[in-house]
PDB file of N, CA, C and O in Angstrom:
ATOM      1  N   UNK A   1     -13.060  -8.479   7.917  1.00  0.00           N
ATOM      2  CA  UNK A   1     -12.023  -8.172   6.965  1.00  0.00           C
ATOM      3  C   UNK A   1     -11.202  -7.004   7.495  1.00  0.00           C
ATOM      4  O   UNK A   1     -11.810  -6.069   8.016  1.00  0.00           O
ATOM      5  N   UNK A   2      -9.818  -6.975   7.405  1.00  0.00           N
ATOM      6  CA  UNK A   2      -9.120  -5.767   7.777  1.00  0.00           C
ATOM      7  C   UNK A   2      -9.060  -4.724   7.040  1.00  0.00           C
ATOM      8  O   UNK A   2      -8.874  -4.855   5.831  1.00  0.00           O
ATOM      9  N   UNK A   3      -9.205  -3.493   7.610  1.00  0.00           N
ATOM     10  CA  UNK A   3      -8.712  -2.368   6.958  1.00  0.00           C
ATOM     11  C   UNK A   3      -7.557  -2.128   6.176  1.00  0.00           C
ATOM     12  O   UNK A   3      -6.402  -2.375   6.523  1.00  0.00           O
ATOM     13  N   UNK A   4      -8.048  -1.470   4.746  1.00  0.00           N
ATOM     14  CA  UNK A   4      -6.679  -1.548   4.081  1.00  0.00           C
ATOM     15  C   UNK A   4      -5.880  -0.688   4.210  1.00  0.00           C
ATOM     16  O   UNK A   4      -6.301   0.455   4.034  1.00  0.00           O
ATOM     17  N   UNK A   5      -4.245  -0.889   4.606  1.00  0.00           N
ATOM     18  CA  UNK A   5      -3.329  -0.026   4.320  1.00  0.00           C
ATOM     19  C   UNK A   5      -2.910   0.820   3.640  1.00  0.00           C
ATOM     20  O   UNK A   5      -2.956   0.707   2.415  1.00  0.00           O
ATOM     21  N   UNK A   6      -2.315   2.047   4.328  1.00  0.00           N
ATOM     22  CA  UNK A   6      -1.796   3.131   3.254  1.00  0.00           C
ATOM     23  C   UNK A   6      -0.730   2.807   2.707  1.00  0.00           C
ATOM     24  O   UNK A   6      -0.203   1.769   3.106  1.00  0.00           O
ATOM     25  N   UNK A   7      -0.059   3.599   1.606  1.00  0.00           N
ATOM     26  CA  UNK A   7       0.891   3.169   0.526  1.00  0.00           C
ATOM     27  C   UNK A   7       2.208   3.614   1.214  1.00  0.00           C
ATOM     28  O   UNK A   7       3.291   3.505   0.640  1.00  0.00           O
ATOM     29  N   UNK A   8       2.073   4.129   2.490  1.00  0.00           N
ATOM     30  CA  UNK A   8       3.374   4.306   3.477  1.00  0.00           C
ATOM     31  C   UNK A   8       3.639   3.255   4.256  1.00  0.00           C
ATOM     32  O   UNK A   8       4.798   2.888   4.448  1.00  0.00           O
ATOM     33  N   UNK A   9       2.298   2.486   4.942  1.00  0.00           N
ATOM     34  CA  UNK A   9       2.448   1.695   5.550  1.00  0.00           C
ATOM     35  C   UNK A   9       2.917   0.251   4.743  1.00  0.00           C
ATOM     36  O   UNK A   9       3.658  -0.637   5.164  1.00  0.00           O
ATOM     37  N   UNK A  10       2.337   0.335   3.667  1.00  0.00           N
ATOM     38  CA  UNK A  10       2.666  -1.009   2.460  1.00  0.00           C
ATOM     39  C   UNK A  10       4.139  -0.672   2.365  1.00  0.00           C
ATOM     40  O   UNK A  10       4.841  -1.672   2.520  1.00  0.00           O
ATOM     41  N   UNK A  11       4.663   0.204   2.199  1.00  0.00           N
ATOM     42  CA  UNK A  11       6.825   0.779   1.456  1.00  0.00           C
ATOM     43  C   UNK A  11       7.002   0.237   3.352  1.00  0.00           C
ATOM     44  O   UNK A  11       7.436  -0.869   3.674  1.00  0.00           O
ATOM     45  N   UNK A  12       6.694   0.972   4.037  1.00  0.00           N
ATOM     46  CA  UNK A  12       7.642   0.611   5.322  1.00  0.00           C
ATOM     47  C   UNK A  12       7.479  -1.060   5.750  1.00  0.00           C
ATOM     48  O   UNK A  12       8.239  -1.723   6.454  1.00  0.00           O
ATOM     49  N   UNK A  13       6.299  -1.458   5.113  1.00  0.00           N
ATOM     50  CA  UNK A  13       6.330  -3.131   5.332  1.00  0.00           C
ATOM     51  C   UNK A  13       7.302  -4.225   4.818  1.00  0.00           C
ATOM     52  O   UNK A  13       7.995  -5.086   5.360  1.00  0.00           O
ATOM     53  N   UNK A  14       6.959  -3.668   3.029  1.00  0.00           N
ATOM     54  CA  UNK A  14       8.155  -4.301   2.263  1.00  0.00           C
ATOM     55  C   UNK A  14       9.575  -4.285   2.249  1.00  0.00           C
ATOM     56  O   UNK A  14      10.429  -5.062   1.823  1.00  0.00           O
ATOM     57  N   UNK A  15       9.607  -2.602   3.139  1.00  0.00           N
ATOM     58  CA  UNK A  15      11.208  -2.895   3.099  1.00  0.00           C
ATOM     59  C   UNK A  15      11.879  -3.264   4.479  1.00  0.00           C
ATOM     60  O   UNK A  15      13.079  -3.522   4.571  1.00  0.00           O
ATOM     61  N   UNK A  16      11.005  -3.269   5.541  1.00  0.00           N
ATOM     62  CA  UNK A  16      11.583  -4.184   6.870  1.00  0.00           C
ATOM     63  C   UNK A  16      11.604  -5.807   6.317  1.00  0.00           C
ATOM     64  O   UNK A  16      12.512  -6.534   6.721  1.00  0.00           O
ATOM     65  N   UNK A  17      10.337  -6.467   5.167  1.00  0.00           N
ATOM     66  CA  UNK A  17      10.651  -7.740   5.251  1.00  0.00           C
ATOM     67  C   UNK A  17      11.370  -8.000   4.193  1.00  0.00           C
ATOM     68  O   UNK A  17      11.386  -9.190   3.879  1.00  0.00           O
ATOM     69  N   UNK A  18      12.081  -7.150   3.419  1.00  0.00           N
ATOM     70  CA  UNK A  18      13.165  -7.222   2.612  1.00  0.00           C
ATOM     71  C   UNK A  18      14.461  -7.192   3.571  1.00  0.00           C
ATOM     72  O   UNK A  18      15.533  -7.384   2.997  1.00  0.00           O
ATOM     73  N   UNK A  19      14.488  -7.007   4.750  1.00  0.00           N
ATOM     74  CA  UNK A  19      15.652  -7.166   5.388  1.00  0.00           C
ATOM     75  C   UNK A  19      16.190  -9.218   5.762  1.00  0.00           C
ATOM     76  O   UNK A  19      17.172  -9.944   5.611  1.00  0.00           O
ATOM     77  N   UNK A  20      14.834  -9.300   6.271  1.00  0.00           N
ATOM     78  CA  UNK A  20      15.002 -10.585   6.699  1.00  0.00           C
ATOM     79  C   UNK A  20      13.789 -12.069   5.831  1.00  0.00           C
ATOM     80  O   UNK A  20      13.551 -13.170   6.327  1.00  0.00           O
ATOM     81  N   UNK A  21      13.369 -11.628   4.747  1.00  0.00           N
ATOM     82  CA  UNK A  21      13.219 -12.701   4.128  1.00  0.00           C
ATOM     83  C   UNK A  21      14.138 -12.610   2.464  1.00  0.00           C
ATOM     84  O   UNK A  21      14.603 -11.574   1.987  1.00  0.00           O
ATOM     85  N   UNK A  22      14.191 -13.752   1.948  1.00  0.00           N
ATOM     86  CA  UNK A  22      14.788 -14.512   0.936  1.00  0.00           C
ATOM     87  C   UNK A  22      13.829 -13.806  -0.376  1.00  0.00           C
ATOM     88  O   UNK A  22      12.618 -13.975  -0.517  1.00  0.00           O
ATOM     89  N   UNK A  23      14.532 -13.160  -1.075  1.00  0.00           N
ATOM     90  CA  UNK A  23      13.648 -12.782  -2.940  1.00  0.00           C
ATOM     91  C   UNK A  23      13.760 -13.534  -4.057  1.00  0.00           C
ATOM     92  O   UNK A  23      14.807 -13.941  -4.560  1.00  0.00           O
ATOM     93  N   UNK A  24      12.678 -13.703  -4.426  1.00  0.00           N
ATOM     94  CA  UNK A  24      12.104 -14.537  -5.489  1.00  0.00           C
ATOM     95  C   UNK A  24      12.907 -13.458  -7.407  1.00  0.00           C
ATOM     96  O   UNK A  24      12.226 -12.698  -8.096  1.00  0.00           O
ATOM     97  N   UNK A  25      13.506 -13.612  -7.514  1.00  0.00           N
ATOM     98  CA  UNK A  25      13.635 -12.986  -9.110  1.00  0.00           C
ATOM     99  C   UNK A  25      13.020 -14.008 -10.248  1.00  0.00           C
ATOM    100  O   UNK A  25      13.406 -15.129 -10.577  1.00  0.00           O
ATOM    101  N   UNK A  26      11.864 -13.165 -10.751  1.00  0.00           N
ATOM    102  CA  UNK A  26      11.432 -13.770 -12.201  1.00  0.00           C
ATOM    103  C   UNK A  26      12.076 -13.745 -13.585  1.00  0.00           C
ATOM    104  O   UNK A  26      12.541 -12.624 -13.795  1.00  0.00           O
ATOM    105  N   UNK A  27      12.264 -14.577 -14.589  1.00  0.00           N
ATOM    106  CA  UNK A  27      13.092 -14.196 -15.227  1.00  0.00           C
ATOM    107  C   UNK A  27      12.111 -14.184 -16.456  1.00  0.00           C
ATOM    108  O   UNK A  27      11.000 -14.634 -16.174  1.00  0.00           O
ATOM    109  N   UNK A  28      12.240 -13.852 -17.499  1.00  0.00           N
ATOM    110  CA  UNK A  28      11.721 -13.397 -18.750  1.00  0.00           C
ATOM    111  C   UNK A  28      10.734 -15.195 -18.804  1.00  0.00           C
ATOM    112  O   UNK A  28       9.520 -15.103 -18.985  1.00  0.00           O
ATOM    113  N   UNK A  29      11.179 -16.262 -18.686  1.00  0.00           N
ATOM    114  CA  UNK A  29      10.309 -17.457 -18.682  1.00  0.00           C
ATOM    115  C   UNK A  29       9.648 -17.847 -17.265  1.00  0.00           C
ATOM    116  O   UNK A  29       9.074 -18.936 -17.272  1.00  0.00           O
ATOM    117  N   UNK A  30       9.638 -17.240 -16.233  1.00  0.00           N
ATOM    118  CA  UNK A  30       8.923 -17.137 -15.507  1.00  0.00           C
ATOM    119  C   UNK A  30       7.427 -15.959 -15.847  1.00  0.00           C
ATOM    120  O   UNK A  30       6.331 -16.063 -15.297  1.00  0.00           O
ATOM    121  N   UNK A  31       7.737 -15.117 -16.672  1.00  0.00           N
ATOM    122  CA  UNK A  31       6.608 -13.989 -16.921  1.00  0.00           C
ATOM    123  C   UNK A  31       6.083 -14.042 -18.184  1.00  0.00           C
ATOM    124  O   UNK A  31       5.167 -13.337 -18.610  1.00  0.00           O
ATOM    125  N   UNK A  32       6.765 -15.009 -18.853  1.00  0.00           N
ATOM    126  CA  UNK A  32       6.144 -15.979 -19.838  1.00  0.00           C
ATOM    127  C   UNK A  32       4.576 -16.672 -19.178  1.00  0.00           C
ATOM    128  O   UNK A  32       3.400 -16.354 -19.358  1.00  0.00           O
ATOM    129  N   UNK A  33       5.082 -17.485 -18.555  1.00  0.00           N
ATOM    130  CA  UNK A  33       4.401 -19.068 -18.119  1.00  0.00           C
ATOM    131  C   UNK A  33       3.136 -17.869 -17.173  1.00  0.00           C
ATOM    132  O   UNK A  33       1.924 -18.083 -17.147  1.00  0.00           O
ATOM    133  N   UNK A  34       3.634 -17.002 -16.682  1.00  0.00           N
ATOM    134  CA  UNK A  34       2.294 -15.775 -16.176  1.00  0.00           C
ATOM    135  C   UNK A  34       1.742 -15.236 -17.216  1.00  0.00           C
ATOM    136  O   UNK A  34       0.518 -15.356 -17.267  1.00  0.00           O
ATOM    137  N   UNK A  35       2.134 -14.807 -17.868  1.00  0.00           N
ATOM    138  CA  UNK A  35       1.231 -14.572 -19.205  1.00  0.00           C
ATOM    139  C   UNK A  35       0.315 -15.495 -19.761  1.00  0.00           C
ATOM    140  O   UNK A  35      -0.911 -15.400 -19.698  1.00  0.00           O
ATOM    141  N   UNK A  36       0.838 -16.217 -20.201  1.00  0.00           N
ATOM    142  CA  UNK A  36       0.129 -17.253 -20.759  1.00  0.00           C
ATOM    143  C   UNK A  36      -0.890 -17.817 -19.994  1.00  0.00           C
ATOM    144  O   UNK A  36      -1.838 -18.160 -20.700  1.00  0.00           O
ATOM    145  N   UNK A  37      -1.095 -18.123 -18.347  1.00  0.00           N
ATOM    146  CA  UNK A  37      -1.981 -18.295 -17.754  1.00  0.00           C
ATOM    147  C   UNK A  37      -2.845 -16.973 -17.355  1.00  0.00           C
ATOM    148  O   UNK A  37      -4.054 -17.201 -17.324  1.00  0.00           O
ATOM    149  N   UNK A  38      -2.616 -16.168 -17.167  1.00  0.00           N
ATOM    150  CA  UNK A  38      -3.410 -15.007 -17.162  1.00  0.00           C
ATOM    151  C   UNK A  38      -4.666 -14.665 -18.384  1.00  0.00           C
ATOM    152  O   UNK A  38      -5.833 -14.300 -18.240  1.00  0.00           O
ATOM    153  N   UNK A  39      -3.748 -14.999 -19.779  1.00  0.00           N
ATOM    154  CA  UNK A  39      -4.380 -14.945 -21.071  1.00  0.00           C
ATOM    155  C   UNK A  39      -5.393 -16.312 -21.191  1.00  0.00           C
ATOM    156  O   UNK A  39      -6.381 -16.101 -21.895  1.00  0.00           O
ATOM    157  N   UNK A  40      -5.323 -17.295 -20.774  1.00  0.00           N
ATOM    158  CA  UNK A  40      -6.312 -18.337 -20.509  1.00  0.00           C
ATOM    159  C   UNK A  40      -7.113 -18.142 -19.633  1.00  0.00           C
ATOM    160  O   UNK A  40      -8.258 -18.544 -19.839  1.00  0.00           O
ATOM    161  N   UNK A  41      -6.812 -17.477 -18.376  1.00  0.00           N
ATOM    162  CA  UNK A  41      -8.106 -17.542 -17.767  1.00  0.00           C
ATOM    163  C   UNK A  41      -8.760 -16.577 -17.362  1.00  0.00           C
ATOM    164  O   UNK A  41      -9.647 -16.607 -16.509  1.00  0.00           O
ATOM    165  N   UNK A  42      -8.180 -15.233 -18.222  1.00  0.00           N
ATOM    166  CA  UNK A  42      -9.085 -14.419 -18.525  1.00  0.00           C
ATOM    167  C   UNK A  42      -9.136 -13.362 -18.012  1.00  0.00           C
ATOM    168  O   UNK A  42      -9.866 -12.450 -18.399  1.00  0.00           O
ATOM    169  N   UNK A  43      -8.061 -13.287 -16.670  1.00  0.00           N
ATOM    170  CA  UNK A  43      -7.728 -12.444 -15.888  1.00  0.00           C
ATOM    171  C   UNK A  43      -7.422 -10.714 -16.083  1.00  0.00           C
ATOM    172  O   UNK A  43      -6.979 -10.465 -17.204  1.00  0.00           O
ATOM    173  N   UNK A  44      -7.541  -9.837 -15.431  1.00  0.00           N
ATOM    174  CA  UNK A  44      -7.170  -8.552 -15.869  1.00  0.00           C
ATOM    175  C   UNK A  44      -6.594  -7.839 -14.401  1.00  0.00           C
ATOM    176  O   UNK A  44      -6.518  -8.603 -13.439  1.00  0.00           O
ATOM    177  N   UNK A  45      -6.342  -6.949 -14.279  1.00  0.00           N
ATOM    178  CA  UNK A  45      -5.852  -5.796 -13.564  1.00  0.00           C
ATOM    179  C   UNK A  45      -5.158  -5.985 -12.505  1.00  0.00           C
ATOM    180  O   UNK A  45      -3.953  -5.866 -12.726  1.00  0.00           O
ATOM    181  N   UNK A  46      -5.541  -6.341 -10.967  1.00  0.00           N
ATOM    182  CA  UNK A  46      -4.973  -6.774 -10.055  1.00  0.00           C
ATOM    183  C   UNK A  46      -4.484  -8.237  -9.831  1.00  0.00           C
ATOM    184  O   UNK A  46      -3.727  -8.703  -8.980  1.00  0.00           O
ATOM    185  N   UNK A  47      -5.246  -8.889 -11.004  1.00  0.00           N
ATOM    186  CA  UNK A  47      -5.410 -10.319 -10.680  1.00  0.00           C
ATOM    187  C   UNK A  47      -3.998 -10.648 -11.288  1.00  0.00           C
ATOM    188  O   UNK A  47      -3.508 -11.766 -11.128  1.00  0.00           O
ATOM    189  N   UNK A  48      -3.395  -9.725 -11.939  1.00  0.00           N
ATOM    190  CA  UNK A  48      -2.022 -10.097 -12.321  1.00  0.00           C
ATOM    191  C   UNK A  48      -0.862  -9.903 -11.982  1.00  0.00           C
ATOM    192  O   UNK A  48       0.183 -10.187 -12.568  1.00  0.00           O
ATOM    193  N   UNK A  49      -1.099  -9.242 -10.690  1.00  0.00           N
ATOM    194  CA  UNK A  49      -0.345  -9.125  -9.801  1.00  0.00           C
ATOM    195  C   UNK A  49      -0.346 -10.557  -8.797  1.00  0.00           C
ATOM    196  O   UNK A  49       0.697 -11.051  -8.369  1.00  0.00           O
ATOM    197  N   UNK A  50      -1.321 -10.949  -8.597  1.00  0.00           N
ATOM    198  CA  UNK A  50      -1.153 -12.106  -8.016  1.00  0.00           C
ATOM    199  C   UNK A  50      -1.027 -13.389  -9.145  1.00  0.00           C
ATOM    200  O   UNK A  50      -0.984 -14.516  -8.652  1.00  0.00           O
ATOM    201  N   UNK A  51      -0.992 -13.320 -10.001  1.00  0.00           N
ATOM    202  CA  UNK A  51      -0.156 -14.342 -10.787  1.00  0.00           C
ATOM    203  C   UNK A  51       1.270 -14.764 -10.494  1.00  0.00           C
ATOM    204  O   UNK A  51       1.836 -15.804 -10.159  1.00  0.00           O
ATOM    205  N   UNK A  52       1.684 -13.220 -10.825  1.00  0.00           N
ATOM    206  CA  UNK A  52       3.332 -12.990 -10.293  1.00  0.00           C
ATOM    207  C   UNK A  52       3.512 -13.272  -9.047  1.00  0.00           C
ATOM    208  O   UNK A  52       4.177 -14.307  -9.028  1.00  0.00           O
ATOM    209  N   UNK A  53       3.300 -12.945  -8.042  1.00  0.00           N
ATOM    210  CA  UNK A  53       3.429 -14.046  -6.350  1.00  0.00           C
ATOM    211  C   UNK A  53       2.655 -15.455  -6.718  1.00  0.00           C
ATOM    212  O   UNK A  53       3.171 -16.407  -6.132  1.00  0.00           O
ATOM    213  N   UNK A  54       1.865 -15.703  -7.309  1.00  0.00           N
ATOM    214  CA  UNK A  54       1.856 -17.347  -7.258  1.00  0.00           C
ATOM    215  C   UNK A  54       3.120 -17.862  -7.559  1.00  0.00           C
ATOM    216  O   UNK A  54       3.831 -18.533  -6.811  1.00  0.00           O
ATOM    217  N   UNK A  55       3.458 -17.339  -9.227  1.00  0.00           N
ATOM    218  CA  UNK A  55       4.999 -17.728  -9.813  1.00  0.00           C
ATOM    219  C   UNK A  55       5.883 -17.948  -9.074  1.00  0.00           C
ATOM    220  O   UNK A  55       6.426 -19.053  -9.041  1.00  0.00           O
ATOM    221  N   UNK A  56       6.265 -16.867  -8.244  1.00  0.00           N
ATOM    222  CA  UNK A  56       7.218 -16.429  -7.227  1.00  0.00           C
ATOM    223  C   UNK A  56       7.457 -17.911  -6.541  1.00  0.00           C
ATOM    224  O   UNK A  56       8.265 -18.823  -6.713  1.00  0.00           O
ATOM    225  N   UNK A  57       5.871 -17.573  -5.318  1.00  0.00           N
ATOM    226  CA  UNK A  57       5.577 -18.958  -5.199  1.00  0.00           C
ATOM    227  C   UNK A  57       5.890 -20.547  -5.387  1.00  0.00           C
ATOM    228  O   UNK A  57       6.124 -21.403  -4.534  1.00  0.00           O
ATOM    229  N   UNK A  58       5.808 -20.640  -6.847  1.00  0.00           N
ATOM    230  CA  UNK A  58       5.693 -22.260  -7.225  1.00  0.00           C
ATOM    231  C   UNK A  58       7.576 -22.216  -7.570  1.00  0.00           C
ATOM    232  O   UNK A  58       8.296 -23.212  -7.490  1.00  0.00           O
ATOM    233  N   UNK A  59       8.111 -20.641  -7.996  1.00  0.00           N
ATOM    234  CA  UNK A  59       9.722 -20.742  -8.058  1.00  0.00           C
ATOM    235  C   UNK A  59      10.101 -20.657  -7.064  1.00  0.00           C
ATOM    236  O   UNK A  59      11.278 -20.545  -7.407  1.00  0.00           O
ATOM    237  N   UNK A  60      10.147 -20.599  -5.853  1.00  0.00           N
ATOM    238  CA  UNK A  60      10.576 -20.807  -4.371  1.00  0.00           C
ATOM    239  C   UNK A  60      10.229 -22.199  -3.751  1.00  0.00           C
ATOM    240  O   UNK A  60      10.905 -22.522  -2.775  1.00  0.00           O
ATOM    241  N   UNK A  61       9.133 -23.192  -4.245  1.00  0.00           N
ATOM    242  CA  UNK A  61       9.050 -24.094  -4.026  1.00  0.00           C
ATOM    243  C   UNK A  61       8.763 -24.223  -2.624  1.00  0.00           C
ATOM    244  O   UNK A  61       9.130 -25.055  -1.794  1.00  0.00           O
ATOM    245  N   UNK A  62       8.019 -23.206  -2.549  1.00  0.00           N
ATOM    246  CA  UNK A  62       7.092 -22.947  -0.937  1.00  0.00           C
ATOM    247  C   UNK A  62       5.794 -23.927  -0.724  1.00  0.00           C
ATOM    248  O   UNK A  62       4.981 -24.401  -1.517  1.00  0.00           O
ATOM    249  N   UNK A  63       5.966 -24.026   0.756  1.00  0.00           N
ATOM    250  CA  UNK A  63       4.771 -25.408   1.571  1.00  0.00           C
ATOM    251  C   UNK A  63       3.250 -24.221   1.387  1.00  0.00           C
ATOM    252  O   UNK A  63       2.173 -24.755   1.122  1.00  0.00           O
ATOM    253  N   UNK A  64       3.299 -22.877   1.529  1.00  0.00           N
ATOM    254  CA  UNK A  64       2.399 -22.382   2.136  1.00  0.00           C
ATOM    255  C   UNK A  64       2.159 -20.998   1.221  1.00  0.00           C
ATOM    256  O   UNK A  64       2.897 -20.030   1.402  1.00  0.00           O
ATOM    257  N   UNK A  65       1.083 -20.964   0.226  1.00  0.00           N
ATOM    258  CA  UNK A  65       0.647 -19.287   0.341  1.00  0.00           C
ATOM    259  C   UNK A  65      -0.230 -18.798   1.003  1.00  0.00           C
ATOM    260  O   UNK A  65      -1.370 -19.018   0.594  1.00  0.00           O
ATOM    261  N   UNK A  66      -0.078 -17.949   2.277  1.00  0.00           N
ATOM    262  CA  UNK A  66      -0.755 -17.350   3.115  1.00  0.00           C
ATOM    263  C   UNK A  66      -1.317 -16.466   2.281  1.00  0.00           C
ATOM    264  O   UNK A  66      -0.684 -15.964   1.353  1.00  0.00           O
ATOM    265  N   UNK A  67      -2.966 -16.108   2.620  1.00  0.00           N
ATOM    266  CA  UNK A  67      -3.279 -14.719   1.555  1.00  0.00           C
ATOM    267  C   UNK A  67      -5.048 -15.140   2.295  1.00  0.00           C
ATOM    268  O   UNK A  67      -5.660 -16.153   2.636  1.00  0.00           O
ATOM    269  N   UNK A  68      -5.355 -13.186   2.227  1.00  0.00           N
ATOM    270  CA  UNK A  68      -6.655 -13.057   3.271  1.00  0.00           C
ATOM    271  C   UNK A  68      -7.397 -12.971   1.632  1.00  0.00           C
ATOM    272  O   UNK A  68      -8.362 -12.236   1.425  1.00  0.00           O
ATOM    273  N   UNK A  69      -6.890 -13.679   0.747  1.00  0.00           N
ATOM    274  CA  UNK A  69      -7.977 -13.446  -0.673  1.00  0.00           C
ATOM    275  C   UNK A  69      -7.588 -14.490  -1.576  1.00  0.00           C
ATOM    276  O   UNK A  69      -6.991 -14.370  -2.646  1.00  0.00           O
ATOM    277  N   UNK A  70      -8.269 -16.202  -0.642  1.00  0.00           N
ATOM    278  CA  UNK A  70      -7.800 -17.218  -1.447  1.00  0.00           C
ATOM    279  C   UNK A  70      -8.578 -17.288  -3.333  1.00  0.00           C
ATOM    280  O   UNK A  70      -8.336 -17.932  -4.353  1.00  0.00           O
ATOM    281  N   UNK A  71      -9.354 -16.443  -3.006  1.00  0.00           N
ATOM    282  CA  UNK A  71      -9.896 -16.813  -4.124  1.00  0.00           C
ATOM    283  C   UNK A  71      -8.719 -16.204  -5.666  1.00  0.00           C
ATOM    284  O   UNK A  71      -8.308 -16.611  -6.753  1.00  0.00           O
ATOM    285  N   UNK A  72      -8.646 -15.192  -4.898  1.00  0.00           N
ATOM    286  CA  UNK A  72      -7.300 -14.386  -5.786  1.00  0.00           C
ATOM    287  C   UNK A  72      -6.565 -15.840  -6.288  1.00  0.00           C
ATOM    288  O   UNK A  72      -6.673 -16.021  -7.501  1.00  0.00           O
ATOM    289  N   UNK A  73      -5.993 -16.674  -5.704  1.00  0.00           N
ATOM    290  CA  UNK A  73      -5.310 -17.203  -5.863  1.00  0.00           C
ATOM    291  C   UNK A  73      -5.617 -18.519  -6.374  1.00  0.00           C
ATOM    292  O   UNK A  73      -4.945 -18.958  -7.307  1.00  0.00           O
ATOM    293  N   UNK A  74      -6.423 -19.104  -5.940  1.00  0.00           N
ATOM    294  CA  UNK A  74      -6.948 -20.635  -6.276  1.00  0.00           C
ATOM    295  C   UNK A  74      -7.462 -20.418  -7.833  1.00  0.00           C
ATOM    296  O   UNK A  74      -7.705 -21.496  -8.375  1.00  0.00           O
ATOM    297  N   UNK A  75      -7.663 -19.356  -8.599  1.00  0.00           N
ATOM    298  CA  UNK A  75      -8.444 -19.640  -9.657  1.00  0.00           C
ATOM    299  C   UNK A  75      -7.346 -19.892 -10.933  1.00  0.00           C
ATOM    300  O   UNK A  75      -7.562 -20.270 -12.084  1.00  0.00           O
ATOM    301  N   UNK A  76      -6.203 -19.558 -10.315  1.00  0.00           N
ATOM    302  CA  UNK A  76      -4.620 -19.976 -10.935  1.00  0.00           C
ATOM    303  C   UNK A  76      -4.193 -21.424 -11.478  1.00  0.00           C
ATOM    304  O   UNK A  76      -3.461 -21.653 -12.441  1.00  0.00           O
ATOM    305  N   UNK A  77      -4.991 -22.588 -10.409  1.00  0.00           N
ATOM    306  CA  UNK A  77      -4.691 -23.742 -10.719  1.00  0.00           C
ATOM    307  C   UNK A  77      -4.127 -24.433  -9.728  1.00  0.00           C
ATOM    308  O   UNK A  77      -3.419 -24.046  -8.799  1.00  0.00           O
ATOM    309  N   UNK A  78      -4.632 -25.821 -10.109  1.00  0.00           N
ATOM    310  CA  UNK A  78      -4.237 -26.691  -8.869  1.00  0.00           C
ATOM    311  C   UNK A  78      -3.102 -26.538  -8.224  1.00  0.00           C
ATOM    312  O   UNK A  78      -3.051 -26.631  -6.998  1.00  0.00           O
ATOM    313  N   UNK A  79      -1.587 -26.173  -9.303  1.00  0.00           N
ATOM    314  CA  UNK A  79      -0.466 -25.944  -8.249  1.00  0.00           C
ATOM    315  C   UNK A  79      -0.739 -24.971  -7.183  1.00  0.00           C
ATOM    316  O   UNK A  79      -0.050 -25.321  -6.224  1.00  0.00           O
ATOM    317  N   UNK A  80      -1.164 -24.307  -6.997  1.00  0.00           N
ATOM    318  CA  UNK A  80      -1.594 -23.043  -6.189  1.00  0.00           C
ATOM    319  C   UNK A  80      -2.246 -22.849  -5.728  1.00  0.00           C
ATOM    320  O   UNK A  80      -2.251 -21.993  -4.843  1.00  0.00           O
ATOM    321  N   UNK A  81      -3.288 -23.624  -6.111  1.00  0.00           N
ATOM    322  CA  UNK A  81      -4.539 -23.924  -4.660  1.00  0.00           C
ATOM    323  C   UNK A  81      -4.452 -24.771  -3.988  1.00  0.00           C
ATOM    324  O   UNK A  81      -5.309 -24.840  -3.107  1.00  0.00           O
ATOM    325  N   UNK A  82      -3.301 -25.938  -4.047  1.00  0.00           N
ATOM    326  CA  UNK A  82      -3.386 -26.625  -3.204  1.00  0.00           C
ATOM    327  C   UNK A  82      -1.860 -25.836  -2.090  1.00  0.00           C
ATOM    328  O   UNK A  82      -1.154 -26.623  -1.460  1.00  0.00           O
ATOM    329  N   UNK A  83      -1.609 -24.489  -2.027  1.00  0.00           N
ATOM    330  CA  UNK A  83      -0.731 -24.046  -1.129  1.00  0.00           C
ATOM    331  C   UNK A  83      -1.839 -23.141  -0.545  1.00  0.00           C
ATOM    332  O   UNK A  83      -2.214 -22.986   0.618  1.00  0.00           O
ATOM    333  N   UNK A  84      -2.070 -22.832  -1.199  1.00  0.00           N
ATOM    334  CA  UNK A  84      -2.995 -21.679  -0.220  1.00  0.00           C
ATOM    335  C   UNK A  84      -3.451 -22.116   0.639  1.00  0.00           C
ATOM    336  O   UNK A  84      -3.834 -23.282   0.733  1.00  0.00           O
ATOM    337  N   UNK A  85      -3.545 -20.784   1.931  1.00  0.00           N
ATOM    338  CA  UNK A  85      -4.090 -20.718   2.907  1.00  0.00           C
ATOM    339  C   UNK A  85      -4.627 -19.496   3.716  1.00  0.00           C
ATOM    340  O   UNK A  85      -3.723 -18.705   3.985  1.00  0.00           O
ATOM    341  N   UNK A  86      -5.481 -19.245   4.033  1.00  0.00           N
ATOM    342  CA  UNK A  86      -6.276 -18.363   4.790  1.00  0.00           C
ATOM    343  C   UNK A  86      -5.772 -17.790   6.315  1.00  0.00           C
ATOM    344  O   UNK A  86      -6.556 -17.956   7.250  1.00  0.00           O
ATOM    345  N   UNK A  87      -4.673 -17.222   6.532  1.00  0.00           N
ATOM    346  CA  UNK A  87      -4.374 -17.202   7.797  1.00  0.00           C
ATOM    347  C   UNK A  87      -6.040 -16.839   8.899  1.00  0.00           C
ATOM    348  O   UNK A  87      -5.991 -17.081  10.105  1.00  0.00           O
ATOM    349  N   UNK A  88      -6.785 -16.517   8.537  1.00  0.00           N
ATOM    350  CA  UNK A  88      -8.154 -16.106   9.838  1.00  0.00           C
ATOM    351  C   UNK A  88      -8.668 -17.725   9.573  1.00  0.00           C
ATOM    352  O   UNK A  88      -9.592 -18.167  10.256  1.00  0.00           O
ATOM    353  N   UNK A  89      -8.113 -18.436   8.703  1.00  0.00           N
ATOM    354  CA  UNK A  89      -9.574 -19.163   9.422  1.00  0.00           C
ATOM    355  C   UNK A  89      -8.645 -20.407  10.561  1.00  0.00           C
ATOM    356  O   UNK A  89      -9.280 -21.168  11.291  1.00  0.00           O
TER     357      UNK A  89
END
């Protein structure tokens, strides 16, 4: 497992790939439809942060969620586990 990053190295990440990738904006019924699945399955703290990038996700209509913590993600639901992917393995 990799070492986790500092909160300098996370700001200088996001904002080089804010230069050259495409942003997802959620809108009040996008953080709806996260709520509401969060509140079903029971989720709390970090795990709702990755709700919001699944959303992102299924509103970008992306082939692939890369993520070193599929489980984070698969427990969201079939739309979303069937993108995920594990870049190490």
């Amino acid at each position: 497992m990799s070492k986790p990053i500092s909160p300098q190295q996370a700001y200088n990440g996001i904002m080089n790939n804010l230069k050259v990738f495409q942003t997802i904006e959620l809108d009040s019924n996008d953080y709806l439809k996260v709520i509401e699945k969060i509140s079903q399955s029971h989720i709390t703290g970090g795990g709702i942060f990755d709700a919001l990038i699944a959303q992102a996700a299924l509103k970008a209509n992306v082939n692939i969620l890369l993520t070193l913590n599929p489980k984070h993600f698969t427990r969201l639901g079939e739309a979303i586990a069937s993108l995920v992917q594990d870049p190490e393995l």
